[in-house]
C-alpha positions in Angstrom: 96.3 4.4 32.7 93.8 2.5 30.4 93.6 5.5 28.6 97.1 6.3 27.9 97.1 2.6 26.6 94.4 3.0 24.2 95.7 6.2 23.0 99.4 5.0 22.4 98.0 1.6 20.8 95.5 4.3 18.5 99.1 5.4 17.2 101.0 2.8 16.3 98.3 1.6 14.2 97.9 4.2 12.0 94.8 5.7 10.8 91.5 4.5 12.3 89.8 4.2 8.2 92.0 0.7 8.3 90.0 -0.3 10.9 86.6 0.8 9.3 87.3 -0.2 5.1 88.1 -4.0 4.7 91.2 -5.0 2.7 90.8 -3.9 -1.5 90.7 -7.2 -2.5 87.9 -7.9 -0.4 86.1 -4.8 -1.3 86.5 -5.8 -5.0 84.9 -9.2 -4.3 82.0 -7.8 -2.4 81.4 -5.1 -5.0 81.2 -7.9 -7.5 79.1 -10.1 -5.8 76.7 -7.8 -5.1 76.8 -6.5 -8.7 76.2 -9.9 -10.1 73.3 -10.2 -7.1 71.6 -7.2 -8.2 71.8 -7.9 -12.6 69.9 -11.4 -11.7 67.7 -9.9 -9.2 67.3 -7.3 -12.1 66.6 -9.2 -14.8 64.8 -11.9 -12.8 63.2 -11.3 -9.4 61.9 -7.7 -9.7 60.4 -8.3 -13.3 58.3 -11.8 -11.8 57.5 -9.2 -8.5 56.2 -6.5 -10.9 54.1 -8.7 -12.7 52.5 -10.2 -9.3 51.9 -7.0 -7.9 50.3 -5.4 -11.3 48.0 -9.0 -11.2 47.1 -8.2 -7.7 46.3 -4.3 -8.9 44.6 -5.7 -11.6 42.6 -8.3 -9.3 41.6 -5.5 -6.9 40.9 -3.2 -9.6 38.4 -5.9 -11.0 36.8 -6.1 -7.4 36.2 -3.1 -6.8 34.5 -2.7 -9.9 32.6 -6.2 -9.3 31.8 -4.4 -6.1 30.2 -0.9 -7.7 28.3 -2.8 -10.2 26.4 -4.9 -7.4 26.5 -1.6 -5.5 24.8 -0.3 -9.0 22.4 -3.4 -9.1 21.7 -3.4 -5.5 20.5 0.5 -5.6 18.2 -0.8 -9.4 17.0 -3.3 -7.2 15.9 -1.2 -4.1 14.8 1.3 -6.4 12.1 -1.3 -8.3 11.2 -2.2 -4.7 10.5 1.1 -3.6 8.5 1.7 -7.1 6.7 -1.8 -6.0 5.9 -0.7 -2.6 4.7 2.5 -4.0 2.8 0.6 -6.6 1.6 -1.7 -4.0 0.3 1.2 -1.4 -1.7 2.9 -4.4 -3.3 -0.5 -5.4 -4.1 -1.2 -1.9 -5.6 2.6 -1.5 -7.7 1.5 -5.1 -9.3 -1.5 -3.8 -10.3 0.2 -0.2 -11.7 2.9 -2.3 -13.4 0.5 -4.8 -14.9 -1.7 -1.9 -16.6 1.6 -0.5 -17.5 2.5 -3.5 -19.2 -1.3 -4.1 -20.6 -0.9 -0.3 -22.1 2.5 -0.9 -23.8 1.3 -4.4 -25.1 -2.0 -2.5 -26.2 0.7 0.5 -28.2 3.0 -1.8 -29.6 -0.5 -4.0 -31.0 -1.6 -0.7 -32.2 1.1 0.5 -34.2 1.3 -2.6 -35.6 -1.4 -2.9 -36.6 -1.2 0.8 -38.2 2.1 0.0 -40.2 0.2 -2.8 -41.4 -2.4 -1.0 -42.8 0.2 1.6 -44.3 2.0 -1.2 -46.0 -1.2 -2.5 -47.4 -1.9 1.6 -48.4 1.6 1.7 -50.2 1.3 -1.3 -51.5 -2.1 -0.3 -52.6 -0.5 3.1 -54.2 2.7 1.1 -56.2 0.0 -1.0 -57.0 -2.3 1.5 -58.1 0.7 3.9 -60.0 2.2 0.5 -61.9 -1.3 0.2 -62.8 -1.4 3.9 -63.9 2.0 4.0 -66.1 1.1 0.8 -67.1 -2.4 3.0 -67.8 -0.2 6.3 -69.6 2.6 3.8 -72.1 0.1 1.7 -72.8 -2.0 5.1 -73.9 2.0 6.8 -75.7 2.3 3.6 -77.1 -1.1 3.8 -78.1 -0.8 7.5 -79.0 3.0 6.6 -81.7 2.0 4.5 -82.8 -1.1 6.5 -83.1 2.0 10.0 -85.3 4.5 7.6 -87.4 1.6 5.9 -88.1 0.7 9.4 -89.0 4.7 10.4 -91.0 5.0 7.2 -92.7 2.2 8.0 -93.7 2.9 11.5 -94.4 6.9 10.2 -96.3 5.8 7.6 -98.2 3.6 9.6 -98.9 5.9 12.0 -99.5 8.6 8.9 -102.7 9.0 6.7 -103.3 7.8 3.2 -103.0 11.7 1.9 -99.7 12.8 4.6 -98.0 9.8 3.1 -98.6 10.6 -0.4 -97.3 14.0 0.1 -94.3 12.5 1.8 -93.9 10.3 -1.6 -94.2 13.6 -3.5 -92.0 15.8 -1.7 -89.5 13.0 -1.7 -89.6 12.3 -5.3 -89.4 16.4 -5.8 -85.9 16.5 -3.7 -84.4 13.8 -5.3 -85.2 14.8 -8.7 
């Protein structure tokens, strides 16, 4: 039953577009309005909306370059710090080297002049031994001739007036 009722009330109506399309005068009013709507948005809103969105294209576009160029500086800047630290690491490696090289020269300069001075006591010893030994010698010589004036004068007081002249002679003959 319902249906039959919409069906019959379909007919009498006519065509379902009426239903669908709004009365001409209407349409002309709408068509109008929005035509007028659209010149001022137009001329107006979409010219300001352009402009903010090429300002904000332009702003971005001016960071991001901002942003390479500190990229640029940052990467200048690391690279001088890596030169530094190289730098740094060869001038540390220079004055190790130096310092051994200063600790080798004050190594071999004391060593020499320790060698000297045991030169010098060795020579001192040599000529203090030398002048002992020439002490020890002239005091055996001294004592030497003290023993055979003794002998000689014991054998030549137990000798003869003519043994001890030939003693005299053959003496003088030996040394001569």
């Amino acid at each position: 039953m319902n249906l039959e009722f919409l069906l019959a009330e379909a007919e009498e109506s006519g065509s379902g577009i009426d239903l669908l399309l709004p009365a001409t005068s209407e349409l002309v009013a709408g068509i109008a309005a929005f035509a007028i709507v659209f010149f001022f948005i137009w001329k107006w809103a979409l010219p300001a909306l352009n402009e903010t969105l090429e300002s904000r294209a332009s702003a971005i576009e001016g960071q991001i370059k901002e942003a390479e160029e500190t990229k640029a500086e940052a990467e200048k800047s690391k690279a001088e710090y890596d030169k530094l630290v190289s730098n740094a690491d060869s001038e540390v490696q220079t004055i190790i080297d130096e310092g051994k090289a200063a600790a080798e020269k004050i190594k071999e300069d004391m060593l020499a002049e320790a060698k000297k001075e045991a030169e010098v006591i060795v020579e001192k010893a040599k000529s203090d031994s030398e002048a002992e030994k020439e002490r020890v010698s002239s005091e055996l010589k001294g004592e030497v001739a003290d023993l055979s004036l003794e002998i000689s004068q014991k054998v030549a007081s137990s000798m003869s007036k003519d043994d001890q002249k030939k003693l005299i002679d053959k003496f003088i003959k030996d040394m001569g």
